[in-house]
N, C-alpha and C positions, 0 to 999 in steps of 0.2 A: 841739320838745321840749327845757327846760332841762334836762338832766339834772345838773346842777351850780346851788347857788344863782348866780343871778345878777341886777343892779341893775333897781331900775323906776325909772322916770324921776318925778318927781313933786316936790311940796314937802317931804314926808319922807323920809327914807334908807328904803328898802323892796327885798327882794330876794324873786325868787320861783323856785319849782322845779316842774319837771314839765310837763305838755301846759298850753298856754293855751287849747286848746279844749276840756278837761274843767271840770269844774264845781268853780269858785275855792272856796276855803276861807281867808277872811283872820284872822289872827290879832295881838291887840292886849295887849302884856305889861302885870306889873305897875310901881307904883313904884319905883327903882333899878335894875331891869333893863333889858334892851335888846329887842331883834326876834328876838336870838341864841336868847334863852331860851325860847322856843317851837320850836326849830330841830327836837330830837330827835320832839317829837309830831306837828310838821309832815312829817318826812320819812315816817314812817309811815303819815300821811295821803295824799301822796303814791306811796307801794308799793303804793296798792290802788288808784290809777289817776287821782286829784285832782289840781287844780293847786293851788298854796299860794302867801300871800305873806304876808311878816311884815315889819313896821313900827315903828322907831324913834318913840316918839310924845313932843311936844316935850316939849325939856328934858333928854333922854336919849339914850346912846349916841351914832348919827351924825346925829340933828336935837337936840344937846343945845345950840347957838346958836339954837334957835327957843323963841320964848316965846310962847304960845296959851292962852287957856279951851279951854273943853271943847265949846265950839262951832264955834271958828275950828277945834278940831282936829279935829271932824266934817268941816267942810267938805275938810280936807286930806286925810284918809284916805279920803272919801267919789269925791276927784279922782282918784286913786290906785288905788284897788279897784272902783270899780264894782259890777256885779252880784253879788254872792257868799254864803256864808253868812259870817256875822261870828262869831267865837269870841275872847271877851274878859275875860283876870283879874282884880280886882281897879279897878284907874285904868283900865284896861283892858276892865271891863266896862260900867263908866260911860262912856267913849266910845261904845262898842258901841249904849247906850241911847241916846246922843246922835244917832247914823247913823241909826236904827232910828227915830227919831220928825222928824230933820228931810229922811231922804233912805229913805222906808217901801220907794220902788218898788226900791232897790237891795239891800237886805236879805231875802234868800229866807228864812234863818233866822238866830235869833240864839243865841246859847250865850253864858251870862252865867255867870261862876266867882266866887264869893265877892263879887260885885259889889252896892254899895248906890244906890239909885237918890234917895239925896238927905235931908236933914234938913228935914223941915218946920216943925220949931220954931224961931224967928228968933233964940231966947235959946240954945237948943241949939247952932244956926250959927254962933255968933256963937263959943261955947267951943270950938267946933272951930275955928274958924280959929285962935282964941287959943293952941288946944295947938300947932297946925300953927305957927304964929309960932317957941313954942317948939321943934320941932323944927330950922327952920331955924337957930337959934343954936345948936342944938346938932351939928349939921352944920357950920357955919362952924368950931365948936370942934374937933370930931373927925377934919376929913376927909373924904374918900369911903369910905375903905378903912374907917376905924374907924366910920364911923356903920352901913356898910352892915352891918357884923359885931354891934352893936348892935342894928341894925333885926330883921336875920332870930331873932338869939334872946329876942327877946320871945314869949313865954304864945301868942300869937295864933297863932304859926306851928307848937306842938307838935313839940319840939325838932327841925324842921325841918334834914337834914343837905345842908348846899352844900358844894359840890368845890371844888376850890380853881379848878377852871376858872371855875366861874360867878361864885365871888368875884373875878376876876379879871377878865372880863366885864363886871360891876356896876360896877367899876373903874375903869371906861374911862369912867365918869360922871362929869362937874365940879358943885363945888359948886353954883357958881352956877346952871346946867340945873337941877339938882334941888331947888332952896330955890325956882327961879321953876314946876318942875309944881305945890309944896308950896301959892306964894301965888293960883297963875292955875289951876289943875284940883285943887284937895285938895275932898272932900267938905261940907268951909263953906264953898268958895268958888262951888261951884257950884248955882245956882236946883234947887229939889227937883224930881224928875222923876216923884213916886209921883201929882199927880194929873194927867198926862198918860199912865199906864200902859195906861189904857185904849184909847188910841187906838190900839197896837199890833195890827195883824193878821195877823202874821206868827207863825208856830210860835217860842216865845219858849222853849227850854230852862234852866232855873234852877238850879246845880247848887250848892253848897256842901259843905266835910268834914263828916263827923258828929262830930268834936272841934271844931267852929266851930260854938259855937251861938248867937251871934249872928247871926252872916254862915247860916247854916240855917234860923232863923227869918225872914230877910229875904226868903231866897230862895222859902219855900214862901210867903209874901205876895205875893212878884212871881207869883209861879204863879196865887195864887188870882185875882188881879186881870185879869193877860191873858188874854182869851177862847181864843187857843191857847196858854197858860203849861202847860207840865209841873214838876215838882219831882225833882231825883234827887240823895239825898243820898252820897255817897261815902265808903265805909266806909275805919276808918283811918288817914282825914286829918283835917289843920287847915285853915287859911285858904290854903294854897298845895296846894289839893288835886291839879290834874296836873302835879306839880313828887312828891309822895307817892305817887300813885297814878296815874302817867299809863298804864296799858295800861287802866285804868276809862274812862278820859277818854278814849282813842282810839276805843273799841268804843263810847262815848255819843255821840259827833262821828259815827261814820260810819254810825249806826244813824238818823239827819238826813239823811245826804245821798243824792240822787239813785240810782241805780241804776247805774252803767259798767261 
C-alpha cells in the first residue's frame, strides 16, 4: 500500500498512490502542466479504494528533457501503466487515444476531457501547426511564467481561476520542453485519429464543459462514433473542466470503474 505518492520506475517521471493490487486509474495532464495537476482528483480516487498514477508526459515537468510525438509517448506511458483505465485532458486525452488504439488490450476504459482526436483537413493542419509556431515565439518571448498566465486567460478556459500553487507548478516547465510538446505532440502535428475511432472497443467516456463548445461538439462526435462512446457534458465549465468542476469528474471516473 503507497499511502504516500511515491516514483514508478519508467521512461517518464510518474508517481503512484494507494494498493497496487486495486484497479489502476492512470491520469494524463494538459499542456503546461505536470502529473501534479491531477494530484487532488487522484487522491480522491484513491479514498474510495483505487490505485492511481500520474505521469509527467514529454516536454513537461520532470520528463521536460524528453522530446516524443504522440506515439513514442504511447509507447512510454503504455510501459509505465499497463493495465488501467486511462483518464486524460486535453494533450492528455490525445495520448490517451493514442494508448487506446496502439495498446486496445491495456486500456479497460478510456476518459477523454476536452480531448480532440485530430484535424483531418491537411490545409487546416497545416494552420494549426502554423499558429502552434506562433505560439512557440511567443513563449520564447514571454517565458514560462508569463506565457503560462497568458495561456490559462484565454476565452477557451472561462475565466478559469489558478492558485498560485498551480502557477507555480506550471512553472517548473522550460521553455524549451514545452515549445518541443508544441512542435512534436500539438494537434497539427499529429496524423488525425477520427478515422481510426472506430476500431476502439473499449467503454470510451467523452466528456467536455458546457462553456466549451467546441471541445462539446467534438466530444459528443467521439461518442457517436465509438461503439461503446458515452457523452457527459459538465455543467459550469470550460475547457479545463475537472480543474472547475472536479467533484463531477470524480463521481463520472468512479461510476467506470470496477466494484472494490
Amino acid at each position: 500500500m503507497h499511502s504516500q505518492w511515491s516514483p514508478v520506475s519508467g521512461p517518464l517521471a510518474a508517481e503512484q498512490l494507494g494498493d497496487p493490487r486495486a484497479p489502476k486509474v492512470v491520469f494524463l495532464h494538459g499542456f503546461t502542466q505536470t502529473a501534479n495537476s491531477w494530484k487532488p482528483i487522484a487522491e480522491q480516487i484513491v479514498a474510495r479504494g483505487y490505485h492511481a498514477v500520474v505521469i509527467d508526459l514529454p516536454g513537461h515537468g520532470g520528463a521536460s528533457g524528453v522530446r516524443a510525438d504522440l506515439r513514442r509517448t504511447a509507447d512510454m506511458v503504455a510501459a509505465i501503466s499497463k493495465v488501467a483505465t486511462y483518464v486524460g485532458y486535453s494533450l492528455g486525452g490525445r495520448a490517451t487515444l493514442h494508448v487506446a488504439l496502439m495498446y486496445p488490450h491495456l486500456v479497460t476504459t478510456a476518459v477523454l476531457i476536452g480531448a480532440n482526436p485530430g484535424i483531418d483537413d491537411d490545409n487546416e493542419r497545416a494552420r494549426r501547426r502554423d499558429a502552434d509556431g506562433g505560439l512557440e515565439l511567443r513563449l520564447a518571448e514571454l517565458g514560462v511564467d508569463g506565457f503560462v498566465r497568458e495561456w490559462v486567460a484565454q476565452p477557451l478556459f472561462g475565466g478559469l481561476a489558478v492558485t498560485d500553487a498551480e502557477l507555480a507548478d506550471r512553472g517548473r516547465n522550460t521553455v524549451e520542453g514545452l515549445a518541443s510538446s508544441l512542435r512534436m505532440a500539438g494537434t497539427g502535428a499529429q496524423s488525425s485519429l477520427w478515422p481510426r475511432l472506430r476500431e476502439l472497443n473499449m467503454p470510451v467516456l467523452a466528456m467536455a464543459g458546457e462553456n466549451d463548445s467546441k471541445f462539446a461538439a467534438i466530444a459528443a462526435q467521439i461518442a457517436e462514433v465509438v461503439a461503446q462512446g458515452r457523452f457527459v457534458l459538465v455543467p459550469g465549465a470550460a475547457h479545463a473542466a475537472h480543474m472547475q468542476q472536479p467533484q463531477f469528474v470524480v463521481e463520472a471516473i468512479l461510476g467506470l470503474l470496477p466494484v472494490v
